[in-house]
C-alpha atoms as an extended CHARMM CRD file, in Angstrom:
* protein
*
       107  EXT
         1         1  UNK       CA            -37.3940000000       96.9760000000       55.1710000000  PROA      1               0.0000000000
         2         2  UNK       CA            -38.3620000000      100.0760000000       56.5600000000  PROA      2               0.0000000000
         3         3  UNK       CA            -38.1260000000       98.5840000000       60.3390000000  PROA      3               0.0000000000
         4         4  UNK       CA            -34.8100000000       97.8230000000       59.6260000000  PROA      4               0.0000000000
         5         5  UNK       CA            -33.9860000000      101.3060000000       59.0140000000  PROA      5               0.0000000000
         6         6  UNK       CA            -35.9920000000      103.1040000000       61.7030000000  PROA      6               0.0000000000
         7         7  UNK       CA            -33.5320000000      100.1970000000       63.5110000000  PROA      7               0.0000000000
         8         8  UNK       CA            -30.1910000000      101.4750000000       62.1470000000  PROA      8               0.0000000000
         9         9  UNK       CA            -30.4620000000      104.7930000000       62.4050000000  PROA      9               0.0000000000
        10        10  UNK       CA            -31.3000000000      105.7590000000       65.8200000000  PROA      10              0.0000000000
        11        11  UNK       CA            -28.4700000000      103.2450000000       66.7540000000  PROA      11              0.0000000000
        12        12  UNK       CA            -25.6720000000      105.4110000000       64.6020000000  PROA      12              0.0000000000
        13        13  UNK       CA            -27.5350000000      108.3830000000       65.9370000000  PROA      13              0.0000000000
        14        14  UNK       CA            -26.7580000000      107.5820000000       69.3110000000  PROA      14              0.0000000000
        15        15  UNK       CA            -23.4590000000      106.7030000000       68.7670000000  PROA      15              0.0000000000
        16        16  UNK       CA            -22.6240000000      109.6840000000       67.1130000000  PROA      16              0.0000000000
        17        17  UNK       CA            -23.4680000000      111.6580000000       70.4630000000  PROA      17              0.0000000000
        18        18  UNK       CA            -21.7430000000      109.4500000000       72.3830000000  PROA      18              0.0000000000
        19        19  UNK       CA            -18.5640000000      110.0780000000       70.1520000000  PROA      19              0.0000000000
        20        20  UNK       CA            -19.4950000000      113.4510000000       70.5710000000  PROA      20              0.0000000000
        21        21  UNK       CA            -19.2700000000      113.4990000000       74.6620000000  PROA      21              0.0000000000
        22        22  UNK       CA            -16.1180000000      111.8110000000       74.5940000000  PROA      22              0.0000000000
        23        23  UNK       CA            -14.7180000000      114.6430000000       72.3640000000  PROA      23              0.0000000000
        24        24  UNK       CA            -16.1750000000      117.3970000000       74.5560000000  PROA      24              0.0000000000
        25        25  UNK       CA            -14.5060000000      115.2780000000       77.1300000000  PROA      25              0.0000000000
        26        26  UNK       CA            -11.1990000000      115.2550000000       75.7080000000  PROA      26              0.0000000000
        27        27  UNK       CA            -11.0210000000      118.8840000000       74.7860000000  PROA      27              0.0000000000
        28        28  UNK       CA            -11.9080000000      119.9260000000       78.4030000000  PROA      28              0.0000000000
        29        29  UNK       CA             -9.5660000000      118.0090000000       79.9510000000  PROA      29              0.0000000000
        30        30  UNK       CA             -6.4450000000      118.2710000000       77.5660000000  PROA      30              0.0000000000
        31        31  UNK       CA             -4.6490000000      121.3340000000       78.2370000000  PROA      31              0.0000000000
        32        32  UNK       CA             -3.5760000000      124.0840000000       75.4930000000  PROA      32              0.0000000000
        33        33  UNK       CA             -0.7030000000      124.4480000000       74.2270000000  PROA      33              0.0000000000
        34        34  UNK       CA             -0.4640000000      127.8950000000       75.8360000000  PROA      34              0.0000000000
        35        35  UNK       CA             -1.6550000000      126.5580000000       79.0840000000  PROA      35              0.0000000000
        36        36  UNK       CA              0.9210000000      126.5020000000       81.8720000000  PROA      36              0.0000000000
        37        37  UNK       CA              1.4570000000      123.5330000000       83.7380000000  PROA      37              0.0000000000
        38        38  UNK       CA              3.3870000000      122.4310000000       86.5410000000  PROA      38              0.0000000000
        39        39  UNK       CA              5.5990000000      119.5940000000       86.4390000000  PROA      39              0.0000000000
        40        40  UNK       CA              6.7500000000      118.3760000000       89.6940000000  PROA      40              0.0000000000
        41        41  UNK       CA              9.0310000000      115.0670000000       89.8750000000  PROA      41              0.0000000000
        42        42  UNK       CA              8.3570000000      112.3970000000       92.1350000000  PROA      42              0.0000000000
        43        43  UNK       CA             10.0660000000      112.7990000000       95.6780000000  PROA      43              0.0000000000
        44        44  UNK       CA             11.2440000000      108.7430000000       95.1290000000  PROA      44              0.0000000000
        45        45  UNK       CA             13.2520000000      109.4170000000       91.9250000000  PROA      45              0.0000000000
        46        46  UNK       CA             16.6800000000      109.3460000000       92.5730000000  PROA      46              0.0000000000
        47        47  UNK       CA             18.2650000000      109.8570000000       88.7460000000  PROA      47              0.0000000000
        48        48  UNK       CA             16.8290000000      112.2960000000       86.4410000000  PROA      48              0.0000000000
        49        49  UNK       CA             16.9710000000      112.1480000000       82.3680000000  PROA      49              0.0000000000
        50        50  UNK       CA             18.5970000000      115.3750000000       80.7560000000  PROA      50              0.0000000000
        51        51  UNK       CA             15.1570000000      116.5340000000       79.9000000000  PROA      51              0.0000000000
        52        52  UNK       CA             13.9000000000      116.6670000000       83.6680000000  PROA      52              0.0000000000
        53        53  UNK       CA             17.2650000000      118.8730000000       84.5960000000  PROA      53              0.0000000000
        54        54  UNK       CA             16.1850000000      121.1730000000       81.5360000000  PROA      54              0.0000000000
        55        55  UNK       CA             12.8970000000      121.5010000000       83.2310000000  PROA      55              0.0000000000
        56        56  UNK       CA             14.6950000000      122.0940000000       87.1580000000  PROA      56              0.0000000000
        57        57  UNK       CA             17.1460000000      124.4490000000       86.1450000000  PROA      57              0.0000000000
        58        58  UNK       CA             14.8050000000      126.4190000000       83.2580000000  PROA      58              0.0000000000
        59        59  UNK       CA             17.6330000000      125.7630000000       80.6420000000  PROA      59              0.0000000000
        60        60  UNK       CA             16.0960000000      125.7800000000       76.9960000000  PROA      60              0.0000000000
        61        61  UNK       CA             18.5000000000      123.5200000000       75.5150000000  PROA      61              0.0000000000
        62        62  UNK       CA             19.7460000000      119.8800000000       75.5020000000  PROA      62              0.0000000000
        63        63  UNK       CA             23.3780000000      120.8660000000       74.0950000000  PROA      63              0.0000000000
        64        64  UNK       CA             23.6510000000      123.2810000000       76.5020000000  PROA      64              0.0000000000
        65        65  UNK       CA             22.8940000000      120.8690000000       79.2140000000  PROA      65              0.0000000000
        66        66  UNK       CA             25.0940000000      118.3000000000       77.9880000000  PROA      66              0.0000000000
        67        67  UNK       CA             28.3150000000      120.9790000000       77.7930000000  PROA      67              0.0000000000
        68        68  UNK       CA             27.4410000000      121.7900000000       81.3640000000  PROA      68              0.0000000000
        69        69  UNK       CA             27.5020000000      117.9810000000       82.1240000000  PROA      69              0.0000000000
        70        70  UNK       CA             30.6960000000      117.7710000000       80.2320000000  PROA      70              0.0000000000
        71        71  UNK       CA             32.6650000000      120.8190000000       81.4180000000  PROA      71              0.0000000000
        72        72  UNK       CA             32.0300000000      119.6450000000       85.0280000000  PROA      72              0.0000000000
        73        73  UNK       CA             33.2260000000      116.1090000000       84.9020000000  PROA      73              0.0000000000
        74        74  UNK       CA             29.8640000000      114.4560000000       85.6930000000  PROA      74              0.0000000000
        75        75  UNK       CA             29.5300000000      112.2050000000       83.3200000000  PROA      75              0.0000000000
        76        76  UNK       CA             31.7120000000      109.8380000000       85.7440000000  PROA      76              0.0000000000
        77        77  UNK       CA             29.7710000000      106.7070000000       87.2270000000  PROA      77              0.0000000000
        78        78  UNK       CA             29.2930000000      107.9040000000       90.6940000000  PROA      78              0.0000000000
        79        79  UNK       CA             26.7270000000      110.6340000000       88.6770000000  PROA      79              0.0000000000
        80        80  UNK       CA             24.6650000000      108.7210000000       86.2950000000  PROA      80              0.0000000000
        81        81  UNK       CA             23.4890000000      105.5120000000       84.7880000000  PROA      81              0.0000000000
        82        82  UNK       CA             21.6910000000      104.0920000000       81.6870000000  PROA      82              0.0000000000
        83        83  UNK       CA             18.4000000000      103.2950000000       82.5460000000  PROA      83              0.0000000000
        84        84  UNK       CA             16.2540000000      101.3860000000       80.6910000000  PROA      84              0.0000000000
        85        85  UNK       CA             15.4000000000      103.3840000000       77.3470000000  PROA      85              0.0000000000
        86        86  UNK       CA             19.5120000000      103.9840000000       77.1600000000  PROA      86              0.0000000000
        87        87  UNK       CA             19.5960000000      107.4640000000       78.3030000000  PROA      87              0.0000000000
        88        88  UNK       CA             21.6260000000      108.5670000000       80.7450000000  PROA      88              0.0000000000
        89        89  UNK       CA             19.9830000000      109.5720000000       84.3810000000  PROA      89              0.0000000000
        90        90  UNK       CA             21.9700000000      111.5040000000       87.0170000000  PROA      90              0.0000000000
        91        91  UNK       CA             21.8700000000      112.0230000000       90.4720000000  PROA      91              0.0000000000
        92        92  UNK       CA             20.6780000000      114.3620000000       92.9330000000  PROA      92              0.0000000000
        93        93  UNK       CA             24.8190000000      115.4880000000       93.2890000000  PROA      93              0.0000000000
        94        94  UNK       CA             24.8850000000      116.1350000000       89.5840000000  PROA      94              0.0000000000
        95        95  UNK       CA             22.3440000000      118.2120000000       89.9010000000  PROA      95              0.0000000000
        96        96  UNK       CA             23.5510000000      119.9670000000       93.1400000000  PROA      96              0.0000000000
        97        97  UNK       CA             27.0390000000      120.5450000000       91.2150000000  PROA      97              0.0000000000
        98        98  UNK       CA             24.9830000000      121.9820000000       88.4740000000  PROA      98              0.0000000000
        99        99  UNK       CA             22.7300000000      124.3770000000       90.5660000000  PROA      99              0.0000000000
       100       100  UNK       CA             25.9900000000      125.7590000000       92.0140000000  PROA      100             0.0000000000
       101       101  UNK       CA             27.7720000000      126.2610000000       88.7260000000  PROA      101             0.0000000000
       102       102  UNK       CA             25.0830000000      128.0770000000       87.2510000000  PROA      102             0.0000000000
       103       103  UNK       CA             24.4390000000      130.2770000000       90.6470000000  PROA      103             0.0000000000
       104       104  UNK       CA             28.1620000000      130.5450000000       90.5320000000  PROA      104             0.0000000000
       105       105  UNK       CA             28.8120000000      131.8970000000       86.9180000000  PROA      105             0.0000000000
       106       106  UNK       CA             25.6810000000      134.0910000000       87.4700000000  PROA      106             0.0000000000
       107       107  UNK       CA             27.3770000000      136.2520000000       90.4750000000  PROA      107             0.0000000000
């Protein structure tokens, strides 16, 4: 009886450290929630969600992206589609027209 337990726990012991390491692991390479990070899209994409033109032209906001999107006209087909999670992508022209608006309004 008492092998079985000199058995047991140097097994849960050993476990426990490798738990451990994978933790450690895991803390190191997660950032903070303070950290800053930069997000870079992929050259290929051609039609970004409303959450990647927050991110390109620093707005804080989803309503305020979608009343841009609306007081410019863009939500016409030759600027976006539905992908497949049914939200709406646009182009690289939407987000030209968008760049200029905002440069435009800001002069």
């Amino acid at each position: 009886m008492s092998n079985n337990k000199y058995f047991v726990i140097p097994r849960q012991i050993s476990y426990d450290k490798e738990l451990l390491n994978q933790i450690q692991k895991f803390i190191i390479d997660s950032p903070a929630a303070n950290d800053e990070l930069i997000i870079g899209l992929p050259a290929k994409s051609k039609y970004y969600s409303i959450k990647d033109i927050m991110k390109i032209l620093n707005i804080s906001t989803i309503k305020e992206v979608e009343y841009l999107i609306k007081k410019l006209e863009l939500e016409q087909s030759k600027y976006r589609h539905l992908n497949s999670y049914n939200e709406w992508c646009y182009n690289k022209s939407a987000i030209t027209s968008l760049k200029l608006y905002l440069k435009y309004k800001a002069a």
